[in-house]
MIMAR-925627 format. One record per residue (C-alpha): chain; residue number from 1; x, y, z. Coordinates in Angstrom, 2 decimals, padded with zeros to 5 digits. Each point is the difference from the previous one (the first is absolute). Layout:
N
A,NUM,X,Y,Z
...
//
This chain:
317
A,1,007.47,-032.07,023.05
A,2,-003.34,-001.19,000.69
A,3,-002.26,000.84,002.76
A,4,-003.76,-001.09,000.89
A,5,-002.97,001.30,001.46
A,6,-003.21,-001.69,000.52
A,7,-003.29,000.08,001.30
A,8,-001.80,-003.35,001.31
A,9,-003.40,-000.73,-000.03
A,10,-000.05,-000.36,003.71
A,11,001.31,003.96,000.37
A,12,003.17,-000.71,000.80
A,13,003.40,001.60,-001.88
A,14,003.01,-001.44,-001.22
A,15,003.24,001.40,-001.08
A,16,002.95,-001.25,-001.72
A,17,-001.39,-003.65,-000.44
A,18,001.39,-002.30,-002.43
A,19,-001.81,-000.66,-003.07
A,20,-000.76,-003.31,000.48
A,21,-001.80,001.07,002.78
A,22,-002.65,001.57,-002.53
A,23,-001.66,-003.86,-000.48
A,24,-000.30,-000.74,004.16
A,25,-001.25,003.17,000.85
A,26,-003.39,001.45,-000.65
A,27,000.59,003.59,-001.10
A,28,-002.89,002.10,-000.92
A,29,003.05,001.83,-002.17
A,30,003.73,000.60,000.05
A,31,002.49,002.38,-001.62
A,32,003.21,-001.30,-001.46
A,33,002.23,002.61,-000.56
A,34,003.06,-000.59,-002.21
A,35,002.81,002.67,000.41
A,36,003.54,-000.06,-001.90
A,37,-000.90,-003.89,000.02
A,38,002.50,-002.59,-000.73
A,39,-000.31,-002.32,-003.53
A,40,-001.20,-002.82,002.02
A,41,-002.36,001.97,001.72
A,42,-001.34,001.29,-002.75
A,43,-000.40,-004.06,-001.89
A,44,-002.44,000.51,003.26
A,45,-002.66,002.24,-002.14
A,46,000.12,-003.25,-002.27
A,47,000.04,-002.88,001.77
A,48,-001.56,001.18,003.07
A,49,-002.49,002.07,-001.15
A,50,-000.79,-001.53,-003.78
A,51,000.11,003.58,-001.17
A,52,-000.63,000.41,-004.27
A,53,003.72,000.10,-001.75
A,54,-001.33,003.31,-001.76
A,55,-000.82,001.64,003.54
A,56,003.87,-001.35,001.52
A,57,001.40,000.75,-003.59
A,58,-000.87,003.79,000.74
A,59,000.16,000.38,003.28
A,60,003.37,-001.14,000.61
A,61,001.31,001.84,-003.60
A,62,-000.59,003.55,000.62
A,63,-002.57,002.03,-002.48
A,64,-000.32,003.16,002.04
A,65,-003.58,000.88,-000.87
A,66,-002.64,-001.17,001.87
A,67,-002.74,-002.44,-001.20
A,68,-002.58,-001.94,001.05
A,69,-000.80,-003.66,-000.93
A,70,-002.47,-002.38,000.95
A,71,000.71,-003.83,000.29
A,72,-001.77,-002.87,001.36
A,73,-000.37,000.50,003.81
A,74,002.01,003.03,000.58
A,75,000.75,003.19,-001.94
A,76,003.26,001.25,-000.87
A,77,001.34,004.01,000.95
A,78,003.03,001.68,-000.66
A,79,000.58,003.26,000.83
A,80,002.76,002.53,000.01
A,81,001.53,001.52,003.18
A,82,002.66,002.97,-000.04
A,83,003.25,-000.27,000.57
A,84,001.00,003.69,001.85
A,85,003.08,000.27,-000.67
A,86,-000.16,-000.45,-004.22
A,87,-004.10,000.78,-000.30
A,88,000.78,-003.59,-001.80
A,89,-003.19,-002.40,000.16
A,90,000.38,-002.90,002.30
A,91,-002.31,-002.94,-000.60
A,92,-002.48,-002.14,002.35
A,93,-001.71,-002.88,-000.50
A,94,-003.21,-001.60,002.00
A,95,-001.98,-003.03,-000.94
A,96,-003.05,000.42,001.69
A,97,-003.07,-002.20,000.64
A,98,-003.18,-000.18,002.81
A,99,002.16,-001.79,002.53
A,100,003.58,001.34,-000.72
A,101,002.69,002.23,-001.75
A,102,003.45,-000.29,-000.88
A,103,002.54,002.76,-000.70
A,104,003.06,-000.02,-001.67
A,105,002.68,003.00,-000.24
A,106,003.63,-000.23,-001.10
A,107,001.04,002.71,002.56
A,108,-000.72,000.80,003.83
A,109,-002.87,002.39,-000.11
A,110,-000.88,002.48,002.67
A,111,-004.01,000.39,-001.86
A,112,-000.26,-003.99,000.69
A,113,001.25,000.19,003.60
A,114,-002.01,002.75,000.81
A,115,-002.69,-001.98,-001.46
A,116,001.18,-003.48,001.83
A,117,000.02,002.23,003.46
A,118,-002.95,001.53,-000.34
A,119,-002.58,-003.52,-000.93
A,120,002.16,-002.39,002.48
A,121,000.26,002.93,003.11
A,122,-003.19,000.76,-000.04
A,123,-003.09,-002.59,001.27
A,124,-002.39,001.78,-001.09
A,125,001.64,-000.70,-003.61
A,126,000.17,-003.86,000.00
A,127,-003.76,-001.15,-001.05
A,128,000.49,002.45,-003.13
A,129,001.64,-002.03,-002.18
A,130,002.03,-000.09,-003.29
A,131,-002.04,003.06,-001.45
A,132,001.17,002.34,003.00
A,133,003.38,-001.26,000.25
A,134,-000.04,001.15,-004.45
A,135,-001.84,003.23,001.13
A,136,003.22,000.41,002.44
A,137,002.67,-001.00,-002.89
A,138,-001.39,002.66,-002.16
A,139,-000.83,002.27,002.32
A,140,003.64,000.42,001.01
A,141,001.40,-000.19,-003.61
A,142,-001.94,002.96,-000.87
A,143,001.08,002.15,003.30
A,144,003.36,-000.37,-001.17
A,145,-001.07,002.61,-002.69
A,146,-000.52,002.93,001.86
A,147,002.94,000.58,001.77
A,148,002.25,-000.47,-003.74
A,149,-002.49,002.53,-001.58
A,150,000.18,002.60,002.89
A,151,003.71,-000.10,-000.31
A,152,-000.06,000.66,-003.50
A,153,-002.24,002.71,000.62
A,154,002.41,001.63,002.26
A,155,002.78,-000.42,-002.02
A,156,-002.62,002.23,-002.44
A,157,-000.03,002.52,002.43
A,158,003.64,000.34,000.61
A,159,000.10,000.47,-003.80
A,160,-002.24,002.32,-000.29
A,161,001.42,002.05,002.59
A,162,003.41,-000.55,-000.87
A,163,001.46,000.84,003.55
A,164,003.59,-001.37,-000.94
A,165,000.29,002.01,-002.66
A,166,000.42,-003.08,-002.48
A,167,000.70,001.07,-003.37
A,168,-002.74,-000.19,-002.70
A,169,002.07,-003.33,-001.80
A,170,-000.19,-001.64,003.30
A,171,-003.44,001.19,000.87
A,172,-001.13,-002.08,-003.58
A,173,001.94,-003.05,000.78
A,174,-002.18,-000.17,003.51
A,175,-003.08,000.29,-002.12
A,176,000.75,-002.23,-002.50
A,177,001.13,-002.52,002.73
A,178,-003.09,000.42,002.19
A,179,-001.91,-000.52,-003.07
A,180,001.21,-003.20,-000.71
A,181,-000.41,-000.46,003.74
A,182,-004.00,000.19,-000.62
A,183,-000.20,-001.77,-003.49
A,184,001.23,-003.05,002.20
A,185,-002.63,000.60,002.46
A,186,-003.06,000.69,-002.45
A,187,000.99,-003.12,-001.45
A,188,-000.16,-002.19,002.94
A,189,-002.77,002.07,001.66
A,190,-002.26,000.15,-003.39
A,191,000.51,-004.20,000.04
A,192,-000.81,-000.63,003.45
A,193,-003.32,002.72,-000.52
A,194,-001.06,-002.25,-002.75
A,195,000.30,-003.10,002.20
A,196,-002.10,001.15,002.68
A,197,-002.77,001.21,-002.65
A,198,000.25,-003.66,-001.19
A,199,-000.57,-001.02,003.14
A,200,-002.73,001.75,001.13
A,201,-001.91,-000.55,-002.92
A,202,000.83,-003.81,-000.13
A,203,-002.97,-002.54,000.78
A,204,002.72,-002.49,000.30
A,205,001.25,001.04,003.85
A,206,-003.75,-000.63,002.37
A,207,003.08,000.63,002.70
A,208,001.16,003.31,-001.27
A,209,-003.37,001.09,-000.68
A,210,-000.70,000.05,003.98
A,211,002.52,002.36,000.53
A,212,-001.03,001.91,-003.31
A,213,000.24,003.70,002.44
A,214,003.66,-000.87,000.87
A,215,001.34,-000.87,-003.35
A,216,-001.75,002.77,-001.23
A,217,001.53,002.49,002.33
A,218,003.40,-001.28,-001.11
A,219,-000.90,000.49,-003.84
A,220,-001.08,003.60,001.41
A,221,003.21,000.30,001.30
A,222,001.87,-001.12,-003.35
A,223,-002.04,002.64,-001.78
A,224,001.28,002.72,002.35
A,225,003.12,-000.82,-000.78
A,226,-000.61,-000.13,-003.81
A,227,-000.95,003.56,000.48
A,228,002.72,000.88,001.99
A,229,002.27,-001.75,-002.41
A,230,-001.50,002.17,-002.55
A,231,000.28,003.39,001.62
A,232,003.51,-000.42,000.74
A,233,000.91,-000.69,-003.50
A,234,-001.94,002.88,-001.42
A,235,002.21,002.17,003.17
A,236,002.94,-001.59,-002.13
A,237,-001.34,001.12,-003.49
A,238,-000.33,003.42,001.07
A,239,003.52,000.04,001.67
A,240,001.38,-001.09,-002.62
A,241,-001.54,002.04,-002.86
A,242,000.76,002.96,002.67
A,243,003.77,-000.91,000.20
A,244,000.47,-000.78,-003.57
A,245,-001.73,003.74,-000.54
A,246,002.43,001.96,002.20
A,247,003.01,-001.94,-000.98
A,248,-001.62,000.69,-003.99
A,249,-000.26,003.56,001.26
A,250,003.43,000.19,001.32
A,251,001.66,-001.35,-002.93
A,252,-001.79,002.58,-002.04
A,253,000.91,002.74,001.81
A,254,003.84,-000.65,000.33
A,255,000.15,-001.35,-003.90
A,256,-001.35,003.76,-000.78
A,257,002.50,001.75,002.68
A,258,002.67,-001.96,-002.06
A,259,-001.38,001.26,-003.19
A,260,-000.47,003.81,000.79
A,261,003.93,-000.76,001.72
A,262,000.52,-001.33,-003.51
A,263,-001.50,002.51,-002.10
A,264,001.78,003.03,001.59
A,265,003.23,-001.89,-000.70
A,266,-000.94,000.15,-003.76
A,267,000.47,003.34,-001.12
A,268,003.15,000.21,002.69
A,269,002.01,-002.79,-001.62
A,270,-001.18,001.59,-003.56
A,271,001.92,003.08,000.72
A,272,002.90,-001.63,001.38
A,273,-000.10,-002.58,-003.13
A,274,000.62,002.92,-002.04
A,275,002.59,001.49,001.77
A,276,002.41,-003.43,000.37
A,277,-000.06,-000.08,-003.80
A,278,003.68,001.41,-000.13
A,279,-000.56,001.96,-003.54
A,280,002.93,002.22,-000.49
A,281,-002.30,002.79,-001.13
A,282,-002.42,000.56,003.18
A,283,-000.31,003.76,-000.01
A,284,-001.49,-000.79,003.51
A,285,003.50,-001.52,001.28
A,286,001.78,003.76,-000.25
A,287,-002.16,001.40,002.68
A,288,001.42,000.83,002.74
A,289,-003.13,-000.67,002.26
A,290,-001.39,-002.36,-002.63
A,291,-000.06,-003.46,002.73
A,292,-001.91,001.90,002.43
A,293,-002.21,001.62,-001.99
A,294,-000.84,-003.66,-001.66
A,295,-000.19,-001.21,003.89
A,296,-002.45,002.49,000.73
A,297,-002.26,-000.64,-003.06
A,298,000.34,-003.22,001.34
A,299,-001.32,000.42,003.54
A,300,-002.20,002.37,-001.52
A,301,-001.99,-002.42,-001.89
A,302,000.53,-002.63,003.19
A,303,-001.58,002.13,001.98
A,304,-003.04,001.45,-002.23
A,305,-000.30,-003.55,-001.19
A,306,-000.21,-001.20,004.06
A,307,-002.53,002.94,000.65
A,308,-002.44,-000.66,-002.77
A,309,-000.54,-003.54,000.79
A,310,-000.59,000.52,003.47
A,311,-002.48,002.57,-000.76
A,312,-001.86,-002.86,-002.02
A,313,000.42,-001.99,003.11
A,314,001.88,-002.77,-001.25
A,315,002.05,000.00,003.09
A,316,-002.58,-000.68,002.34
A,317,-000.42,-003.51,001.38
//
């Protein structure tokens, strides 16, 4: 699908024009956006628009890390959005010069929309041009961030608290998981940082450099979340060294409750090793009360055995 907006040199808007409209009207700019296009809509980026193989090349096959190159009479973006539901990166593309941009996205995208909405509905938005309608894309992308990392930081919470009573083995599988969870996002977020840096600090973009406070603000915004990013995984490190400590601690204590168990057992099965020998000669098999004599030696030392290690406190967990 491909839908239009542009703004004409006489003030006036137009929407969903055709293409071929671009050479009879006078447009101070236009946006092109390509969403989940077709193949022959995307020969348009081509033969339309003359774009450089090497910009189409990776645009259209996905790299997932953003990057910035320059080409003659336009410069070439791609950045990552976030898919929700997998914290998977999603890519964008926008081919931006003074009087337009293009974008091109393999998937429907609610940051792009939001974006489209917000420069088309608004008047006061049409004489800003392909700079704004970028400050828009990006500004979106990155607000997609915040509401991923405050539900990982919940889920954090619920951990730590451990209201449902989840069993330390499950409790480290939910670390592990959420950890993997923010490795995805550092990644994507630590690219997209690095991108706006570029930016700002590129004499390359006189268009970018007028709204130098706005992109900035977003690369403020991408270094809160970096932080944020970076809390939550240390909240993960010390959950999970905690965890792996009590269930460390745990082991330890029931491996030495089986071994004082053990130990009393020892002398026990001694006695009654030497009394299953079946010699003939036993002078201790005549006695009358002989077997419960032996069986209260034998409880004897069970019980003084029992005693004595939990006066050392070996029993306490």
């Amino acid at each position: 699908m491909i839908r239009t907006f542009g703004f004409s040199k006489d003030s006036a808007p137009y929407t969903n024009f055709n293409l071929d409209s671009l050479s009879n009207q006078d447009f101070q700019w236009y946006w092109v956006d390509f969403a989940n296009p077709s193949e022959p809509e995307t020969l348009l980026l081509s033969k339309y628009f003359n774009f450089h193989p090497l910009s189409i090349e990776d645009c259209v096959f996905s790299l997932n890390k953003p990057k910035l190159d320059y080409y003659e009479g336009y410069s070439f973006f791609i950045l990552n959005g976030l898919r929700t539901d997998t914290l998977a990166p999603t890519e964008i593309s926008l081919f931006i010069s003074n009087n337009y941009i293009v974008s091109y996205h393999s998937d429907s995208l609610k940051e792009i929309d939001e974006a489209w909405e917000r420069v088309t509905g608004d008047q006061k938005n049409w004489d800003k041009g392909p700079s704004f309608v970028a400050y828009q894309v990006f500004d979106k992308i990155v607000d997609q961030f915040f509401p991923a990392i405050y539900k990982i930081e919940d889920k954090l919470h619920e951990i730590d608290s451990n209201q449902a009573n989840k069993s330390i083995h499950r409790l480290l599988d939910d670390v592990f998981t959420i950890r993997g969870d923010l490795l995805k996002l550092r990644r994507i977020v630590s690219s997209m940082r690095d991108l706006l840096y570029r930016i700002l600090n590129s004499d390359r973009l006189p268009s970018f450099n007028e709204r130098k406070l706005y992109f900035s603000h977003i690369h403020d915004h991408l270094l809160k979340l970096s932080d944020m990013i970076d809390s939550s995984r240390e909240i993960t490190s010390d959950l999970r060294d905690s965890y792996l400590s009590i269930n460390s601690n745990r082991m330890n204590t029931n491996m030495m409750v089986l071994t004082v168990i053990t130990t009393i057992f020892i002398p026990l099965t001694f006695v009654a090793g030497i009394y299953g020998m079946n010699f003939q000669y036993m002078p201790e098999l005549n006695w009358k009360y002989g077997y419960f004599i032996v069986l209260g030696i034998m409880i004897c030392i069970g019980i003084s055995m029992f005693l004595w290690f939990r006066h050392k406190g070996w029993f306490n967990t």
